[in-house]
N, C-alpha and C positions, 0 to 999 in steps of 0.2 A: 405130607409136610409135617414136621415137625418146630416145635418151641422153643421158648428156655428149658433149661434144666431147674432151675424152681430150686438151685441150687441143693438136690437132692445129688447121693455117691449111696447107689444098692449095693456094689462090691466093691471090692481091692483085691490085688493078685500082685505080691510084691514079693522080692528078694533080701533077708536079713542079713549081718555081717560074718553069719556061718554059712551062708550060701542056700538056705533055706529059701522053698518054695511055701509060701502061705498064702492063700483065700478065706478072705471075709467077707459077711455080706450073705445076703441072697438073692432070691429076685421079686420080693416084695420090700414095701419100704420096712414095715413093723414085722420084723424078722431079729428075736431078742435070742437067737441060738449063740453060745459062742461070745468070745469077746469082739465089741465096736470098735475092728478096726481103723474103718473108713474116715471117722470122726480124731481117733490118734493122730490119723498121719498128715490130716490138711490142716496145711498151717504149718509143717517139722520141716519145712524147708532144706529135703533132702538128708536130714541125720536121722533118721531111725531108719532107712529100707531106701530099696531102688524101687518104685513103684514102676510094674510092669505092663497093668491092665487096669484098667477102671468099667464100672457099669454105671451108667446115669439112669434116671427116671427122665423120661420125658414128654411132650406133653402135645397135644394136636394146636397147630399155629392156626393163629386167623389168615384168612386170607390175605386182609389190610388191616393196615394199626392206624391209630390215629393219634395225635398227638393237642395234651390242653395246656397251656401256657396261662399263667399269671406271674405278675408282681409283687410279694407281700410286702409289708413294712418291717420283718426281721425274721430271723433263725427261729426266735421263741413262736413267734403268729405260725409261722409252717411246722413245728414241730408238736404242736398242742393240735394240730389237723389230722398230722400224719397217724394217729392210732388209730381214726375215724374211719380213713378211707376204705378199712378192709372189705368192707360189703359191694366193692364198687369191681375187683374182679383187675386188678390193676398191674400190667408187665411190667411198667417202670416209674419208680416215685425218686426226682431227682429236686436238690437245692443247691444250686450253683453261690459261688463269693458275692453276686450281686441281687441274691435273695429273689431269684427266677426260679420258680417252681414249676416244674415239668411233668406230668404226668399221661401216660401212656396205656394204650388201651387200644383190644382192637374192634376194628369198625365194624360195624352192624348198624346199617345204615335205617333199618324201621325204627328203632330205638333209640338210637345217637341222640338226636337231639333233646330227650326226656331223660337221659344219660347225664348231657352237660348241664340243664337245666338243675339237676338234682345235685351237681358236684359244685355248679354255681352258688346253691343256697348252701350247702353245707361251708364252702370254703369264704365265701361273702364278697367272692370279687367276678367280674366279668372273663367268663375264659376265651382265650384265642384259640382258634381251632387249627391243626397243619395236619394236611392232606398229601397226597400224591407222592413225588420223587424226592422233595425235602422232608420227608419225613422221619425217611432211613438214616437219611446223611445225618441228620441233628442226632440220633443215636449212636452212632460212628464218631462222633466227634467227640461225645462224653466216654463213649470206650478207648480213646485214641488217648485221651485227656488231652484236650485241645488247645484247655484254658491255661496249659502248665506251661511255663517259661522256661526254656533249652536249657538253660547252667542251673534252674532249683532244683532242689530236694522233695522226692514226694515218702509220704509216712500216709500208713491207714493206721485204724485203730476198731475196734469192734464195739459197737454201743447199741444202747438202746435210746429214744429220743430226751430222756432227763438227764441221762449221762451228757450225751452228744452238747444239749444246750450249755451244762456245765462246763463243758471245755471251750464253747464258743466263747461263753462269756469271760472265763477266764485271759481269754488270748487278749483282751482290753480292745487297747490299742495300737497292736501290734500288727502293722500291714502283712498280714498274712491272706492268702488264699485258703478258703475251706470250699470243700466239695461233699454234701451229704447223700448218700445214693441208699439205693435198698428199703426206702422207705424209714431212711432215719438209723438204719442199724449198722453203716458204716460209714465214717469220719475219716475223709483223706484231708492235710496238711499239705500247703505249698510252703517251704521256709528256703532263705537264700542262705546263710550262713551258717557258719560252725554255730556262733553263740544262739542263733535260732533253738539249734541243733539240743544244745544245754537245758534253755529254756523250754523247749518242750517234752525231754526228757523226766525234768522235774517235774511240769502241769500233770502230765499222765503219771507218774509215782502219787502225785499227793491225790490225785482222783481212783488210785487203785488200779489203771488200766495198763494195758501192754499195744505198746506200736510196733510195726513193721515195717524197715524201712523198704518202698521197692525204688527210689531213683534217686541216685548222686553217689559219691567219695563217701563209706562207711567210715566213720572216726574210727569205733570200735568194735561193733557188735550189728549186726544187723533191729536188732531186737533191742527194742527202747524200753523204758517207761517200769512198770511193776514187772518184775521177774521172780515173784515169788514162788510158780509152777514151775521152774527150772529143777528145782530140788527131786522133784518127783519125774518131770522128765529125764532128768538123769540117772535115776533108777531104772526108770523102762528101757534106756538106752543102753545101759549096762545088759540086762537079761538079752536083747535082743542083737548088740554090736559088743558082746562083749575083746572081743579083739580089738574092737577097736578100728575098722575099718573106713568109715561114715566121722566127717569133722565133728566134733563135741560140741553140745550147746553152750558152752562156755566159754568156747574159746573166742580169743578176742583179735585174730588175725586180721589185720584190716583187710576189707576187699571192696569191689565197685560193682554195686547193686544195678 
């Protein structure tokens, strides 16, 4: 049995816009031969290559996970934790809109309990423990995004947890849904409207960050927020589509994400 992927990519095996066969990558992860192609293309939302093959790292799965549940009193109290946890060995560090912190781990039942004890003092609240057949399902639900309402808009953005707090606090007032996952390094956005739309375009420009939209009616661009990397992505885009084959980062054709 196997794990996550630990969001590790050891190759690429893709098609460029002259029909070119390219592999990058190796089969270790610190494999510095050659150019990082694997790192170019996640995230190029299909304009630079037809990606053909992929090689993940993966990783020996527990047998059972378990899952530890609290309450904090805000984004900042869970985000000043999240840098801590690393020694604790953790599959999944989640922060839902109503500031439910979730963390995921698997079981090992002679130690468990000196486990949550230890997560208890560091985090300073009483953990809930989920065992057995709801265990899965409650990860299913955050991969499903469960919490998301049918007609919104979902936008991620990539941060790290100082960034992350900065944009929470920014949104005010604003009945939005946020979902922090990964341990604080990625920021999803629920927004119902165009003028959301605007508004959170600007918050991630003046924060220097870039979003991407994956759910609703694109106004213009799939890609929100600072686009300063564009400049240079359309260089690499040019050497590698110089035909022109593959849609342009630029281009502002509306479509539905």
């Amino acid at each position: 049995r196997y794990g996550p992927l630990k969001d590790f990519i050891i190759g690429v095996r893709f098609v460029d816009g002259l029909g070119n066969y390219i592999r990058g990558g190796g089969k270790v992860v610190k494999n510095a031969a050659g150019f990082d192609f694997p790192k170019l293309f996640n995230g190029s939302l299909g304009r630079l290559s037809i990606l053909t093959e992929l090689s993940f790292k993966v990783f020996p799965e527990p047998q059972t996970y378990v899952t530890l549940q609290t309450r904090v009193e805000s984004a900042k109290e869970a985000l000043q934790i999240m840098p801590t946890l690393k020694g604790f060995d953790l599959e999944g560090v989640e922060l839902d809109s109503k500031h439910q912190l979730s963390l995921r781990l698997g079981y090992q039942e002679p130690t468990m309990e000196t486990r949550k004890r230890a997560l208890e003092s560091l985090i300073g609240n009483t953990l809930t423990m989920i065992l057995g057949e709801n265990e899965p399902e409650l990860w299913q639900r955050i991969k499903r995004f469960a919490w998301l309402e049918p007609e919104s808009c979902l936008f991620k953005t990539v941060t790290h947890p100082e960034s992350a707090l900065k944009m929470i606090e920014s949104i005010g007032t604003k009945d939005w849904k946020t979902h922090l996952t990964n341990g604080g390094k990625t920021l999803y956005f629920e927004v119902d409207s165009s003028a959301d739309i605007e508004f959170l375009e600007t918050l991630l420009t003046e924060h220097k960050l870039t979003g991407l939209q994956l759910k609703g009616p694109v106004p213009s661009h799939p890609l929100i927020g600072n686009k300063a990397s564009l400049k240079f992505v359309s260089r690499v885009q040019k050497a590698l589509d110089p035909k022109g084959v593959f849609q342009s980062f630029s281009s502002s054709t509306p479509v539905t994400a």
